[in-house]
N, C-alpha and C positions, 0 to 999 in steps of 0.2 A: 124352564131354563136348565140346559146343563150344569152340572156339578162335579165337581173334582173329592174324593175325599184321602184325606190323609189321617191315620190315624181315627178314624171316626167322624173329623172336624170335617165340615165341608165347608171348600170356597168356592168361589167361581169358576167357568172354565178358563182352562188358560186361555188367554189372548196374548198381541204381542205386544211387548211394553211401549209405551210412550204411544200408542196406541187406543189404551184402554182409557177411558177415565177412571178413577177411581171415587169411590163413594167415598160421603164426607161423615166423620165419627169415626170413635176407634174399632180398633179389627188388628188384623193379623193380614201377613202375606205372604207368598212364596213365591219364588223368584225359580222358575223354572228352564230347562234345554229339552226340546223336542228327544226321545231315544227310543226307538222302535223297538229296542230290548229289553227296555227297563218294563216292570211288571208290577202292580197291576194294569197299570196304564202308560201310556207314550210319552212321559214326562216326568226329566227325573229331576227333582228336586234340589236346587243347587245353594239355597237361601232360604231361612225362616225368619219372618221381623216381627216386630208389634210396634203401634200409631198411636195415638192420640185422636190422631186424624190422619185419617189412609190418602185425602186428597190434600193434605202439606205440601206446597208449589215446593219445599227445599228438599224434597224424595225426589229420587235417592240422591244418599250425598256424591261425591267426586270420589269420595274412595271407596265407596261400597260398589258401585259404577262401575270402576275399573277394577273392582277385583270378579267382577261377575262377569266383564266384558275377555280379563284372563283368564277362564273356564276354558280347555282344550276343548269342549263342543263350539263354545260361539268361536273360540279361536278356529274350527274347522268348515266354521260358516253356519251353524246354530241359531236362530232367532233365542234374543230371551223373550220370556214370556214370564207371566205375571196374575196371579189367584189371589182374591181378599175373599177375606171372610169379618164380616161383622160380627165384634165382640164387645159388647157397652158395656164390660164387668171391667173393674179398674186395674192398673196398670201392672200391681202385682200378679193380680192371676192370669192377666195378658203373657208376661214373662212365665209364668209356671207352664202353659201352655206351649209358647215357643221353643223352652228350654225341652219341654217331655218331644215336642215333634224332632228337635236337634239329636236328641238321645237316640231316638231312633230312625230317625234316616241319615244322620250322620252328611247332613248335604255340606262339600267342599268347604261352599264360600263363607260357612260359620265356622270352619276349624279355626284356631289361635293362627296368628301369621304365621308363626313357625314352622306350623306345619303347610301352610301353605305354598310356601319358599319353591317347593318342586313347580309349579306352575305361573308363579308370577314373576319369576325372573329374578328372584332375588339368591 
């Protein structure tokens, strides 16, 4: 099975969201846009989450949705796609993990709204 890795963590390859099933248990996610420039691989990273359970029928919510669906790539015609990675260690070191991958890929749709403002229309 292909693999994606970020940071050393690997999830799945990207597929495209709503698309994928997701596995049931907790894990991690990333919320990607296809980008033939982005490096190491064609897929830049636009969202980092952590679950409880990766297959929750209420993922994603309405405003995590639309602020990934405001991404100038899906806005330029972009599929989102979408990596889990199975993590059964509990929810704080879920968060340590998510926050170390946000530190350093810096993907959009985790900045604070504020800074998001340039792309959602606000």
């Amino acid at each position: 099975m292909k693999a994606i890795s970020y940071s050393g963590w690997l999830f799945t390859y990207p597929a495209p969201l709503f698309l994928t099933p997701a596995p049931s248990g907790p894990g991690l996610y990333a919320i990607q846009v296809a980008d033939k420039t982005y490096r190491p691989h064609p897929f830049e990273p636009i969202c980092f989450g952590e679950s409880d359970d990766l297959a929750d029928r209420a993922f994603p919510t309405r405003e995590a949705f639309r602020r990934w669906c405001l991404h100038p790539a899906v806005r330029g015609g972009s599929l989102l796609y979408i990596s889990y990675m199975k993590l059964a260690y509990n929810r704080r070191f879920r968060l340590r993990v998510t926050n170390n991958l946000i530190g350093r890929y810096r993907p959009a749709c985790n900045a604070p709204v504020r800074e998001l403002s340039g792309f959602l229309g606000d």
